[in-house]
C-alpha positions as CSV (number, residue, x, y, z in Angstrom):
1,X,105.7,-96.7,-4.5
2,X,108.1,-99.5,-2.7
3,X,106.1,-102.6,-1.3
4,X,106.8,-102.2,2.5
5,X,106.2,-105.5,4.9
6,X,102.8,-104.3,5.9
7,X,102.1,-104.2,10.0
8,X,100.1,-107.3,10.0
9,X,101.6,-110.1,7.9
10,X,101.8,-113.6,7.5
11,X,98.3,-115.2,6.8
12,X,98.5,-119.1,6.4
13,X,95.5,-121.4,5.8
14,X,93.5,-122.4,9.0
15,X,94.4,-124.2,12.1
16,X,92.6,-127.5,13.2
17,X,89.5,-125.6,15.2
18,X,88.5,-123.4,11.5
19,X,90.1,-120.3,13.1
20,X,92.5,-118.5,10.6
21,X,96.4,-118.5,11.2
22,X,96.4,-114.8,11.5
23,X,99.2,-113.5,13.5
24,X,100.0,-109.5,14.4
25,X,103.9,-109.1,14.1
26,X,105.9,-106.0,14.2
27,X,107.7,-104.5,11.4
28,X,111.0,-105.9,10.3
29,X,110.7,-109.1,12.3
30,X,111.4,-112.0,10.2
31,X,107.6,-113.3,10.1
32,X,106.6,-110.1,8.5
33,X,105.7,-111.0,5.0
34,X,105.7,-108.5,1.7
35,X,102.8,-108.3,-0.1
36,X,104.8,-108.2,-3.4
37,X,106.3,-111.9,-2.2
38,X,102.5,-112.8,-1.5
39,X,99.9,-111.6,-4.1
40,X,99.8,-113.9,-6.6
41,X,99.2,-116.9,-3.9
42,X,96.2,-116.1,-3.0
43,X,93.9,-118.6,-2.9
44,X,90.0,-119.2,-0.9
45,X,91.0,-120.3,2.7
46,X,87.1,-120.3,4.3
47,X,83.6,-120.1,2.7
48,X,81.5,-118.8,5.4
49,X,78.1,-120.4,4.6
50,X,75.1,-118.4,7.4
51,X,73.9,-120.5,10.0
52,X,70.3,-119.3,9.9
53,X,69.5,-120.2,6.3
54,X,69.2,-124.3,6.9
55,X,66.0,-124.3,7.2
56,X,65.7,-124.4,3.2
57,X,65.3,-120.4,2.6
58,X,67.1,-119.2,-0.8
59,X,70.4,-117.5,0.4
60,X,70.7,-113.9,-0.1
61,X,73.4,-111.8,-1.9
62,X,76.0,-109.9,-0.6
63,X,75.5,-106.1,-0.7
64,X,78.9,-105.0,1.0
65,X,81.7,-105.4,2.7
66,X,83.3,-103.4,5.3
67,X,86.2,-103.9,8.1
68,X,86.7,-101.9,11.1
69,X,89.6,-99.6,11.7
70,X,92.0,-102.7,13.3
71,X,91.0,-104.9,10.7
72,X,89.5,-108.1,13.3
73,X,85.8,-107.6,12.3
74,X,84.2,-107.6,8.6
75,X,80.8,-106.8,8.3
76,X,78.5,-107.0,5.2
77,X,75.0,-105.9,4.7
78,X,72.8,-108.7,2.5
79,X,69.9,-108.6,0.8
80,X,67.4,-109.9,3.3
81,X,67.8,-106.9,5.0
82,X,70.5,-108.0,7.7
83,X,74.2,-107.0,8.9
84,X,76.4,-109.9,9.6
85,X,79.4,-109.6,11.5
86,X,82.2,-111.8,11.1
87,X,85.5,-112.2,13.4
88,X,88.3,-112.2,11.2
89,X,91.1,-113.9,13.2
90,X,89.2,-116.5,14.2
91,X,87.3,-116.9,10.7
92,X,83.6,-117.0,12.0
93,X,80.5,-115.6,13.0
94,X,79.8,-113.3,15.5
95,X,77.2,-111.5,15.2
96,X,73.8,-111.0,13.4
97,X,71.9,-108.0,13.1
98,X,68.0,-107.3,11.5
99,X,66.8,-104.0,10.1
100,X,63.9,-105.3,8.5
101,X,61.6,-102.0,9.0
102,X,64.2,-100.0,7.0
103,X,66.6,-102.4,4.9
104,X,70.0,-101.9,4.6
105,X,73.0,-101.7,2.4
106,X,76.1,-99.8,2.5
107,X,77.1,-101.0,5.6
108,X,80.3,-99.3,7.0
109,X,82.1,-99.4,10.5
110,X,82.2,-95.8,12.4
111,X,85.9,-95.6,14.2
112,X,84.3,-96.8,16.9
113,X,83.6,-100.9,16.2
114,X,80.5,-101.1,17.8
115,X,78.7,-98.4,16.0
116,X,78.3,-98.4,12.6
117,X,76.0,-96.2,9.5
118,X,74.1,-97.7,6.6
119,X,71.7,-96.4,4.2
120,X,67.9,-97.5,3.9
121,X,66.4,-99.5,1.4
122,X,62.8,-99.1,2.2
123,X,61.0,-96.7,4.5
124,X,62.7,-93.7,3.0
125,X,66.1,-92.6,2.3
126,X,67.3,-92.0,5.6
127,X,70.9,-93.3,6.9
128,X,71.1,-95.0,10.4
129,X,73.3,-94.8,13.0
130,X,73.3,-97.9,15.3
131,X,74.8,-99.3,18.1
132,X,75.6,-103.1,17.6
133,X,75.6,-104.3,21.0
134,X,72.1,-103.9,21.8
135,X,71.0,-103.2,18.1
136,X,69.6,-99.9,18.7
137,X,69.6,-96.5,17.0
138,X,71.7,-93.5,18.0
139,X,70.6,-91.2,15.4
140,X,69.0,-90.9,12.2
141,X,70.2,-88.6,8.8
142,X,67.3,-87.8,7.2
143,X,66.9,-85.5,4.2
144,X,67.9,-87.2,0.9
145,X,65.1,-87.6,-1.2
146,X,66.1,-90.2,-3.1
147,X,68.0,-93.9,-3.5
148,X,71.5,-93.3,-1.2
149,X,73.8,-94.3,-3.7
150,X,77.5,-94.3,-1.1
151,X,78.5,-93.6,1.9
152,X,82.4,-92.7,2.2
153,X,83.4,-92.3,6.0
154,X,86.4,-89.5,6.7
155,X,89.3,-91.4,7.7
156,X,90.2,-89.6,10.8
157,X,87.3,-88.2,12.1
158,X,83.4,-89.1,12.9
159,X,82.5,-87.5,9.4
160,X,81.1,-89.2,6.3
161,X,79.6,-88.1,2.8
162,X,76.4,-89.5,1.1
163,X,75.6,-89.4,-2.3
164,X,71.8,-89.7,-3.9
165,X,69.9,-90.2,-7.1
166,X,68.5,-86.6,-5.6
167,X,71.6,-85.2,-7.4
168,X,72.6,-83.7,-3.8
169,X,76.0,-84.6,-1.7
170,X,75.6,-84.1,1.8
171,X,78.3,-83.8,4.4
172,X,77.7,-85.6,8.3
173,X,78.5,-85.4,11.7
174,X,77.5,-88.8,13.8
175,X,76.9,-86.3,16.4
176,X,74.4,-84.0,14.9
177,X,71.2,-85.6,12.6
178,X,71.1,-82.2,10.5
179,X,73.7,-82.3,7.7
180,X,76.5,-79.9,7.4
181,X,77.3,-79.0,4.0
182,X,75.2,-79.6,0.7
183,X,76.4,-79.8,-3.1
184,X,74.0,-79.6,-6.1
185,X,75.4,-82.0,-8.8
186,X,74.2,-84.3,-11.5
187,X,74.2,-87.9,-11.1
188,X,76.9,-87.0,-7.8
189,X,76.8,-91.1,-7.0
190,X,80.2,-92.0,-5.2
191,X,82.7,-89.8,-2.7
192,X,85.9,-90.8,-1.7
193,X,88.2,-89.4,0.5
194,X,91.6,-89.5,-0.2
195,X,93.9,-90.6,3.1
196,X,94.5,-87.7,4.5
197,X,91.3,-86.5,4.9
198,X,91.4,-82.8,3.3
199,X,90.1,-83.8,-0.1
200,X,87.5,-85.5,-1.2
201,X,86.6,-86.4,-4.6
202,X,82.7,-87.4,-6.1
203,X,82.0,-89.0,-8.8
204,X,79.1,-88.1,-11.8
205,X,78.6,-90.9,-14.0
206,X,76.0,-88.8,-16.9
207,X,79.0,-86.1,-17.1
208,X,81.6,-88.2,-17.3
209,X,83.4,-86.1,-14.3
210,X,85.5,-86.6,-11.1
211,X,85.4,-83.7,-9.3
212,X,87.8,-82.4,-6.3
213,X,87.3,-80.8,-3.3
214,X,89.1,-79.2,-0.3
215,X,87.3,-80.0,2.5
216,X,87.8,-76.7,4.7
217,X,86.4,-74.9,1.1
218,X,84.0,-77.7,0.0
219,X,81.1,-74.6,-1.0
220,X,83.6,-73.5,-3.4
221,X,84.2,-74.4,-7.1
222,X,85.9,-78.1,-6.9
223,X,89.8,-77.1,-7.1
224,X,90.1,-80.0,-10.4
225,X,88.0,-82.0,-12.4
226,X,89.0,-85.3,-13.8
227,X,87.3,-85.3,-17.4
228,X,87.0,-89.1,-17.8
229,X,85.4,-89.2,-21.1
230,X,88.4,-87.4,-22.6
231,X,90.7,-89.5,-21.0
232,X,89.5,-93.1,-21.1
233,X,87.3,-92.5,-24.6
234,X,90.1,-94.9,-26.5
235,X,89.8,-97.4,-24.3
236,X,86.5,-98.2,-23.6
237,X,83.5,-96.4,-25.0
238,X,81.1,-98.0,-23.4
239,X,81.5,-97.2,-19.6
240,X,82.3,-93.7,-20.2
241,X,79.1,-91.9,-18.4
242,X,77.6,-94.8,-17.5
243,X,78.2,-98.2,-15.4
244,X,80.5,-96.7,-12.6
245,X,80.7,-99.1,-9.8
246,X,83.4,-97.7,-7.7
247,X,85.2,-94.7,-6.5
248,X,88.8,-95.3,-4.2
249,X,92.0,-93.5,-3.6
250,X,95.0,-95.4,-3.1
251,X,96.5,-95.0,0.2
252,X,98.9,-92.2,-1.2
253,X,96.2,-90.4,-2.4
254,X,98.3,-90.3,-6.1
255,X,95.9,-92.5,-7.9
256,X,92.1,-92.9,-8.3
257,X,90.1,-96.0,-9.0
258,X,86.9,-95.8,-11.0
259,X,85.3,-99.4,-10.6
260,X,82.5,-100.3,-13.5
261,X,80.4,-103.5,-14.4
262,X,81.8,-103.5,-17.6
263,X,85.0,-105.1,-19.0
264,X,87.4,-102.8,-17.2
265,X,88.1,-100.4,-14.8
266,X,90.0,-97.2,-14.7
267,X,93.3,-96.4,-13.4
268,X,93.8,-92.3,-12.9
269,X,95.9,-90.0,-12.0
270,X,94.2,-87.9,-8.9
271,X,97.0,-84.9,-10.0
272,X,97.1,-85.2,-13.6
273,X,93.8,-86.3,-13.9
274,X,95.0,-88.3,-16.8
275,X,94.9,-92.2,-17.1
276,X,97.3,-94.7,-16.3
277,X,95.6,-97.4,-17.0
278,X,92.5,-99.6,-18.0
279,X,92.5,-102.5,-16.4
280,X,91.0,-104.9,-18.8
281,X,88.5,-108.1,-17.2
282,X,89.1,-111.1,-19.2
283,X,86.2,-112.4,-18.4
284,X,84.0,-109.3,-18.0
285,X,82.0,-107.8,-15.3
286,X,79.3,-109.0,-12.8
287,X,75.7,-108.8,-13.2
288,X,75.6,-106.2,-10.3
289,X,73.8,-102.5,-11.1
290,X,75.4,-99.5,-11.6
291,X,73.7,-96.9,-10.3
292,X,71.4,-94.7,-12.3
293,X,71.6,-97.5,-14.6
294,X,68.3,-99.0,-13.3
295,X,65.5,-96.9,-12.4
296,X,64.4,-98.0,-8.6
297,X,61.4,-99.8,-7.7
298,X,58.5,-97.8,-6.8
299,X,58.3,-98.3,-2.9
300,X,62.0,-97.9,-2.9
301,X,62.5,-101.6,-2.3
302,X,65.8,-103.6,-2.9
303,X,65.2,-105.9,-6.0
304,X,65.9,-109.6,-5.2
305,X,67.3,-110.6,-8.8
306,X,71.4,-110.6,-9.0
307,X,71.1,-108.0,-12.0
308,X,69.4,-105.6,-9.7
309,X,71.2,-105.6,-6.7
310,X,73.3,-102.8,-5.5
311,X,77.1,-103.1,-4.6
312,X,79.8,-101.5,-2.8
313,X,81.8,-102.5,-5.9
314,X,83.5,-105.5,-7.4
315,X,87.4,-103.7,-7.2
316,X,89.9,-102.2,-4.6
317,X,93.2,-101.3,-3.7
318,X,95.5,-103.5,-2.2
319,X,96.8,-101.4,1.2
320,X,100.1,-101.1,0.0
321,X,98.4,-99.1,-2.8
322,X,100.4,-100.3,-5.7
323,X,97.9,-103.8,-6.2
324,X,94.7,-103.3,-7.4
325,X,92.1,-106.7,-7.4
326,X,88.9,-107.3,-8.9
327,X,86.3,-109.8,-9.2
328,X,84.2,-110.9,-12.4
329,X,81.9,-113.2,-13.7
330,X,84.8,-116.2,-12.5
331,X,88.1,-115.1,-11.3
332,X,89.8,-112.8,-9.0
333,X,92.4,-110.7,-11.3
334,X,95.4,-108.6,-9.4
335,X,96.7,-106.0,-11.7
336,X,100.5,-104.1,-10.6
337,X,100.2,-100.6,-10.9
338,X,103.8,-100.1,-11.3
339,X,104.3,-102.4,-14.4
340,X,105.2,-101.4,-17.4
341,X,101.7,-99.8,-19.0
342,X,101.6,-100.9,-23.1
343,X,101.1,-97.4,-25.0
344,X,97.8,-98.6,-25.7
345,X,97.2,-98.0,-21.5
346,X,95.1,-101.7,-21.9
347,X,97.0,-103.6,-18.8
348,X,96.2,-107.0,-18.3
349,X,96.1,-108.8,-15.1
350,X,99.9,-109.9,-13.7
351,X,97.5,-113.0,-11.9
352,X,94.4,-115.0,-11.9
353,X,93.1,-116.0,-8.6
354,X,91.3,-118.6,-10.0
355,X,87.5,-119.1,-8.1
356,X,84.5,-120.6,-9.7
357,X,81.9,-118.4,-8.3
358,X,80.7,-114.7,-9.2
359,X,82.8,-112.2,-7.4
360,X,80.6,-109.2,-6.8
361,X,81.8,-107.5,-4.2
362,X,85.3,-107.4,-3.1
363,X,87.5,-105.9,-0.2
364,X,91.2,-105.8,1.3
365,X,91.7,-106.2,4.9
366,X,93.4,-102.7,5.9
367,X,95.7,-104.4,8.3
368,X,96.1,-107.8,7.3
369,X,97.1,-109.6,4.0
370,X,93.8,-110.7,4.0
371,X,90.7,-110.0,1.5
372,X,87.0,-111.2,1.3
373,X,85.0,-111.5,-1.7
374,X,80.9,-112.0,-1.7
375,X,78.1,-112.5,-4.0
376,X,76.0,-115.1,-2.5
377,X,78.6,-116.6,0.1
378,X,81.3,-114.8,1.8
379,X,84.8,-115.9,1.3
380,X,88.1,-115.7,3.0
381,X,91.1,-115.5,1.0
382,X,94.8,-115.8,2.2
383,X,98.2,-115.8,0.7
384,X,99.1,-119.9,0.5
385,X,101.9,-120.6,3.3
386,X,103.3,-123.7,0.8
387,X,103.9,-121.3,-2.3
């Protein structure tokens, strides 16, 4: 795929008042910058420490990290059961929500940015619907019986999928609370749609599987299955049917991410089903769950330690889809997709974003060369306007 100038561009560092030099530019205007020119100058621009924790209180970790459709707000869901909403432009805080009755995690925007779903963590398993400018609930989706495990929202419509330790898939309308479709699998723990929105793909860990479906014939047989214990068995024996963190299309819907906590993720092909690449962690993976991989707490509760904290994954693709970043135990890598893969498929990073801190939950702006990583404190990144 050629590295187009994306429709947002040039990020610098911030301006005198904190605010992030941000600016919207059309295609093909001289400010426009490539991503290919810009992704190995990353570097952290803004550490956004929360306001309401000076009072001495430990600070709570990061559970995800979403961004609404234009890209301006990021929102993550924490441990201490609240939803923070940051402006992105201006690099601050705008907003916090509470859902202490039900916890939260899995926070993702609607296409509307002032609604927005998110599984439970206590209560039961329902996911909420809730408006943020008055904090109140539209609707509830009740019926999963056990831990929600993702939520993948349809990219054109007011659609999403949810995946359960129940070893069910359900299939959403925000306008109805009853569910619309139902698949029985094992271990079905992430969906992903790819960008067009007529496949979707779901992930089983304990089989080893990726399987595909069309979504006008999602009650039939998936149309392919991605065997990823055949394909990925040289390269990494360990994470085969167990550790997946992570489930994403690239934007051309050619390529599938499989995110895990160990030291590596896979790179497939979503038409081959084969593997491109593994793309190896030199420093290994974060001490966040995988999950199945920890039996839940008996109320249901989110576990406080770091090892037994959920995630909405430490890895992502780059919007131009040919970039793929990562966190670890220190480090942000960036791997190139269209480098030249050694036979052994082992691909290194191409650059080292170098950071201190645990990186346990990473995302890329969708509009802006812009991505924030978490574990404990949220962090801006932007490409470094001296480089």
């Amino acid at each position: 795929m050629s590295s187009n100038p994306m429709d947002l561009d040039r990020l610098g560092g911030t301006s005198n008042n904190g605010a992030l030099n941000i600016q919207r530019t059309l295609g093909g205007m001289p400010s426009v910058s490539n991503l290919t020119d810009v992704i190995s100058s990353f570097k952290p621009a803004k550490l956004l420490r929360r306001e309401d924790l000076r009072d001495g209180r430990n600070t709570p970790h990061v559970l995800s990290i979403d961004y609404d459709d234009e890209g301006e707000l990021l929102m993550t869901s924490a441990s201490d059961e609240t939803i923070q909403i940051y402006n992105v432009k201006e690099g601050r805080h705008e907003k916090s929500l509470l859902s202490k009755k039900y916890g939260v995690k899995m926070a993702k925007f609607t296409h509307t940015n002032s609604s927005i779903i998110y599984a439970s963590t206590k209560q039961n398993n329902a996911i909420r619907y809730l408006a943020t400018h008055d904090n109140s609930f539209i609707r509830y989706f009740e019926g999963h019986e056990g831990n929600v495990t993702s939520i993948a929202v349809h990219p054109g419509s007011d659609n999403f999928i949810s995946c359960s330790q129940d070893n069910t898939v359900r299939l959403w309308d925000t306008q109805s609370r009853h569910w619309q479709g139902q698949l029985f699998l094992r271990s079905p723990y992430f969906a992903a749609y790819d960008p067009s929105g007529m496949v979707f793909a779901v992930a089983c860990p304990s089989s080893g599987s990726i399987l595909l479906y069309d979504v006008r014939n999602y009650d039939k047989a998936p149309f392919a299955t991605v065997d990823v214990v055949e394909q990925c068995y040289q390269v990494d024996q360990r994470n085969l049917v167990k550790g997946w963190t992570k489930l994403e299309f690239s934007n051309d819907g050619k390529s599938l991410l499989v995110g895990t906590s160990g030291n590596g993720h896979f790179l497939l092909d979503a038409f081959e089903g084969t593997l491109k690449a593994y793309l190896h962690k030199p420093t290994g993976g974060t001490r966040r769950q995988a999950p199945g991989d920890t039996s839940p707490t008996s109320n249901g509760n989110v576990a406080t330690s770091s090892s037994n904290l959920d995630s909405s994954g430490d890895c992502c693709f780059a919007p131009d889809g040919r970039f793929i970043i990562s966190g670890s135990k220190q480090d942000v890598f960036v791997w190139d997709s269209l480098s030249s893969i050694p036979g052994n498929k082992i691909l290194e990073p191409m650059s080292t974003l170098q950071d201190k801190r645990e990186t346990a939950v990473v995302a890329f702006n969708p509009r802006f060369n812009f991505f924030a990583t978490a574990d404990q404190e949220l962090l801006f990144w932007l490409p470094d306007p001296h480089n």
